[in-house]
C-alpha positions, 0 to 999 in steps of 0.5 A: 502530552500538552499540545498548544491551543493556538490556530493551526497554520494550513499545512504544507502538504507534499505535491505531485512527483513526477517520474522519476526513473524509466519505469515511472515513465512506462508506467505513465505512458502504458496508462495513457495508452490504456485510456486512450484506447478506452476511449476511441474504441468504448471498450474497458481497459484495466491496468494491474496492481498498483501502489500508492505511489503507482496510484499517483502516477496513474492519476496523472496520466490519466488527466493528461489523457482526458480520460473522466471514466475511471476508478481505482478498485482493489476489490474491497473498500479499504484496499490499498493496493489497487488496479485502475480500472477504465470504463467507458459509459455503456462499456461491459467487460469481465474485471480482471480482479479476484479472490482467493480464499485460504484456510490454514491447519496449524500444527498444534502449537504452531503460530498460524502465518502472518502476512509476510508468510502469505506474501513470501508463499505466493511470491514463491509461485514465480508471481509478479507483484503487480499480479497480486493486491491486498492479502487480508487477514480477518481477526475474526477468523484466526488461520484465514486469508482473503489473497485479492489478484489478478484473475490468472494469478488467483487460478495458479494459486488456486492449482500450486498453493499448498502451504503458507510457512509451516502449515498445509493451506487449502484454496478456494475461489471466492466470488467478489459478490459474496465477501464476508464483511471485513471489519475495519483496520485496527490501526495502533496510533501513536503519537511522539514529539519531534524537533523538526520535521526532517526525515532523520527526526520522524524516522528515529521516533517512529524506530525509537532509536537515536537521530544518528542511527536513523541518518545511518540508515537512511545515508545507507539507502534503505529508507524509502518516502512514498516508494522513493528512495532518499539517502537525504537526511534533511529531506522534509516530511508531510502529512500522509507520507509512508516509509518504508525502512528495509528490515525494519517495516513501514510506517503512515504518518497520519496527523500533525496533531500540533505542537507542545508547550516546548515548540516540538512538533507531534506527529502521530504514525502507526506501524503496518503490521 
């Protein structure tokens, strides 16, 4: 695909959102209580998992806090999911965060499970999503799942899980301290050509469908941008934006690579498997 060899204009990019609902506002309010709690008593304060979207809100709530001593750790250096974790200078707490280590046996023949059987099984235990982080699985090690979570969530899972779709799984504690070195994501980029930067335009791209069929779902509410639902087909797109489209999957724009020689937009995404 020909792309224009003219200087790239700098790129708008999406600025911060405030809270949009009351469960937003919780979420800011209980982070700032955290932080200043830390704060006044030198103690460490974590939140739960959060998400990106949560990961922003957070961000922001702790600037108005004035807090400078805190991090973001999903307990592995890719992690997406991720609690905020606030740690005065000289302040030493337990984490809250750990991982659990499961081992599949397949029937022979089966399928071994994928991350929505893991996600499905451990929802299954009456778990809130805030308790748990990434699921990861190594390709190296078909039939294994790393499950990242809070620490009386990974005890449960530890006691209650036995099986992972169709296949017995056995349990283990895994020390944070002895992870195994988990290869990096193996994203498959592609790349497409869009008229325009709107919602409608990168939706059907990414789904390979007609514009219409991708304004008929968004116009039925089930296209979220970043965790926030639109019904906006119009609604203008930016680099590093996720969308998440019920039934369908969720999708990262990750580039503006340039245009063609037609004056059509590339966008280059990837798909979350």
């Amino acid at each position: 695909m020909a792309r224009s060899i003219e200087e790239q204009q700098p790129r708008p990019a999406r600025g911060y959102i405030p809270p949009q609902d009351d469960r937003e506002r919780f979420l800011m309010r209980h982070i700032e209580d955290l932080a200043r709690t830390a704060m006044a008593r030198g103690i460490p304060r974590y939140s739960a998992f959060l998400s990106d979207r949560e990961q922003a809100l957070a961000k922001a709530a702790l600037s108005k806090a004035g807090c400078g001593c805190w991090r973001f750790d999903g307990g592995w250096p890719e992690a997406e999911r991720r609690l905020a974790a606030i740690e005065p200078e000289g302040s030493w707490a337990d984490s809250p965060l750990a991982c659990v280590r499961l081992d599949c046996r397949a029937a022979p023949g089966a399928e071994l499970p994928a991350h929505k059987d893991y996600l499905g099984s451990l929802m299954g235990l009456n778990l809130k999503r805030e308790a748990l982080g990434d699921i990861v699985l190594p390709p190296d090690a078909p039939g294994t799942a790393y499950v990242f979570a809070l620490a009386p969530a990974a005890r449960l899972i530890c006691d209650e899980l036995c099986q992972v779709g169709r296949a017995e799984v056995s349990c283990t504690a895994q020390p944070l301290d002895n992870l195994p070195d988990f290869a990096p994501r193996q994203r498959q980029l592609k790349t497409a050509a869009v008229s325009s930067l709107r919602l409608d335009a990168v939706l059907a791209a990414m789904l390979h469908c007609s514009r219409g069929a991708a304004a008929a779902l968004i116009a039925a509410g089930r296209v979220e941008i970043n965790h926030l639902p639109t019904e906006n087909v119009h609604a203008p797109v930016y680099e590093g934006d996720v969308f998440t489209v019920r039934g369908k999957g969720r999708f990262a724009l990750t580039a503006l690579p340039g245009k063609t020689r037609k004056d059509r937009q590339i966008v280059e995404f990837f798909q979350y498997q």
